[in-house]
N, C-alpha and C positions, 0 to 999 in steps of 0.2 A: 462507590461502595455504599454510601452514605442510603440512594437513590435505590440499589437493589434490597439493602435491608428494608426500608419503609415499604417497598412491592411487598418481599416475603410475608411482613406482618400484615397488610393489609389483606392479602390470598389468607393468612391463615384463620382472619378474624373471619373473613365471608363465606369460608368452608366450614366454620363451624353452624353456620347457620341455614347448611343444604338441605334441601326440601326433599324428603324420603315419598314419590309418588303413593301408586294405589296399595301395593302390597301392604302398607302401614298405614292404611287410613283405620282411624277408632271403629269399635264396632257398630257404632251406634251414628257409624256415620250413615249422614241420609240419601241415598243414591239419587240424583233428579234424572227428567228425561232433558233427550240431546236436542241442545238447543242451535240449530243451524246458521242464524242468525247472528253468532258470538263475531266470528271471523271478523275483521275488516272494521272492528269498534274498536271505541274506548272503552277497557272495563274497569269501572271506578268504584273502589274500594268505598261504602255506606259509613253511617257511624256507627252500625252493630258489626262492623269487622272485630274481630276478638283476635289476632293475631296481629303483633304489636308490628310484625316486621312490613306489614301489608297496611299497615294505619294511613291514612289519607293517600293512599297509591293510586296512580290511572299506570295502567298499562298498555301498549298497543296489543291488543291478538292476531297473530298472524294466524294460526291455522287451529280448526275445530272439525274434530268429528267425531265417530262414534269412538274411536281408540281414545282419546284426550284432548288436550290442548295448550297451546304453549304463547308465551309472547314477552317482550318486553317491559319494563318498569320505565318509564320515561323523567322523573320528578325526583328523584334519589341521590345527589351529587352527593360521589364520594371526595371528588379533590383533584387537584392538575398532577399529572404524572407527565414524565418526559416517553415522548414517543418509543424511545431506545429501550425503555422495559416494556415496550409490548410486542419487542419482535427479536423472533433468534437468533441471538447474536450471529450465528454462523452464515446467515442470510445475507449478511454484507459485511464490507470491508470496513477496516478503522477509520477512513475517512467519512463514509454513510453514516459508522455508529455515534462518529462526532457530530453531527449535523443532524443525528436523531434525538441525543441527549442534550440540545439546545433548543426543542422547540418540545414542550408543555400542550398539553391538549386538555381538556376537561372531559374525566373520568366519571360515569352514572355505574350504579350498582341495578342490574336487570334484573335480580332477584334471583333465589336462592339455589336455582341449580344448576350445574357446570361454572363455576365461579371463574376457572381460569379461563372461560371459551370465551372470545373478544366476539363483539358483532358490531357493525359499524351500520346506524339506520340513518339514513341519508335521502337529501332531494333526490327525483326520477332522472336526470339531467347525466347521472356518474353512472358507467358501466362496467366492470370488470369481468371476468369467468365466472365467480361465484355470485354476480348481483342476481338477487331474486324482488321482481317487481311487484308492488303491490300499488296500484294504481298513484298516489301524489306520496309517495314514496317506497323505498327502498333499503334492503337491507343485505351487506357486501360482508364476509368473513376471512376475505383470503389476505394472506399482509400487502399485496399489492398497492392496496387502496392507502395507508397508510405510508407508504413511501411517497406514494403522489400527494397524499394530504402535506408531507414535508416538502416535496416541490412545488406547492400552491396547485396543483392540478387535478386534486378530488375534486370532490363535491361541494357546491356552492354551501348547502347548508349539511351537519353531520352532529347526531351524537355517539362517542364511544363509551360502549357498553359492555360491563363486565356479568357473565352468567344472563341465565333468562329466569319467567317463572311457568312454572307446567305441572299440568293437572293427568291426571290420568282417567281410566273410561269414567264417565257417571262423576267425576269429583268434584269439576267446577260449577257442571248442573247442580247439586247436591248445593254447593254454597251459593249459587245465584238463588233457590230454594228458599233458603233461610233468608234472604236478603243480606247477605256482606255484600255482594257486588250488585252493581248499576252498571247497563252499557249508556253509550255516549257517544254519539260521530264521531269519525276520525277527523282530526282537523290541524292540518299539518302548520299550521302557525303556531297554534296551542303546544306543537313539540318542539320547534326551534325558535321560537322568538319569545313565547311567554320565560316568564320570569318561573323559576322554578318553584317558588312558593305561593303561587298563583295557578300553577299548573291546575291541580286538585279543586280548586274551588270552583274555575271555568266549565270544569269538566262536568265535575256534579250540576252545578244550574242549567247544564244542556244534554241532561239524563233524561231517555225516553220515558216517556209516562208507562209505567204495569198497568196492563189491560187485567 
């Protein structure tokens, strides 16, 4: 009980904090153009980010185009949750849920919208139905992955991620514009092996130079 009430509040602190795409962008927001290039980076949060929730963030981007763009928060430890609140109970028997509420995994908040939606980005090496590949890694949503991460047989390296962050048409342009963000090679040690208050500073020192 202990273990679903601290889920409850933690969902309810990180829905307060949902990111309302294009419909509610200010007026005087700056529309940029599409930039094709975003995909398949890091995009790292400047020191003129003014939005405290995005302060020193590198995110991976998985996908970018003329409609918007969405991706990962990688550097945001929320805290170790037992695997058993991230999967419906109905989905397994009491002996699975015992052996799910014994094994702790380290929880990342992906940023502010769909907070309850779990994504598990992981080394290329795990494959499920839902893995979607993005060359030196990978990113699985279905619970499968997660029962095999409790039998040691996911993915050599994994972070669990709670919510993503997503821009809608013109929005992320519009703030690479003003300079909040910086892209950054993908560099999949930097997501599994750096230390996570080290993430952010790696990333900026290997930010493409603006032409």
């Amino acid at each position: 009980m202990k273990y679903f009430l601290r889920f409850i509040v933690l969902i309810l602190f990180l829905s307060s904090n949902i990111l309302v795409l294009a419909e509610d962008t200010p007026k005087n927001y700056l529309k940029g153009k599409f930039y094709s290039s975003v995909k398949n980076n890091f995009l790292v949060a400047t020191d003129k980010m003014r939005d405290n929730r995005f302060s020193k963030t590198v995110i991976v981007m998985l996908e970018n185009d003329n409609d918007g763009a969405w991706g990962l928060v990688i550097n945001k430890f929320i805290g170790e949750m037992p695997l058993g609140l991230l999967i419906d109970p109905s989905l397994n028997t009491e002996e699975e849920r015992e052996k799910l509420f014994a094994i702790n995994v380290p929880v990342y908040w992906g940023g502010p919208v769909e907070v309850r939606e779990i994504f598990i980005l992981h080394s290329p090496e795990y494959e499920s139905i839902s893995t979607i590949n993005y060359g030196d890694i990978s990113i699985t949503k279905d619970y499968k992955i997660l029962f095999d991460i409790a039998d040691n047989k996911g993915p050599e390296k994994s972070l669990v991620i709670l919510g993503y962050s997503g821009w809608g048409s013109g929005q992320l342009e519009g703030e690479m514009d003003k300079n909040h963000w910086d892209l950054s090679e993908i560099n999949a040690d930097l997501i599994f092996k750096t230390d996570n208050d080290k993430k952010w500073l790696k990333a900026i020192k290997n930010s493409y130079i603006r032409l």
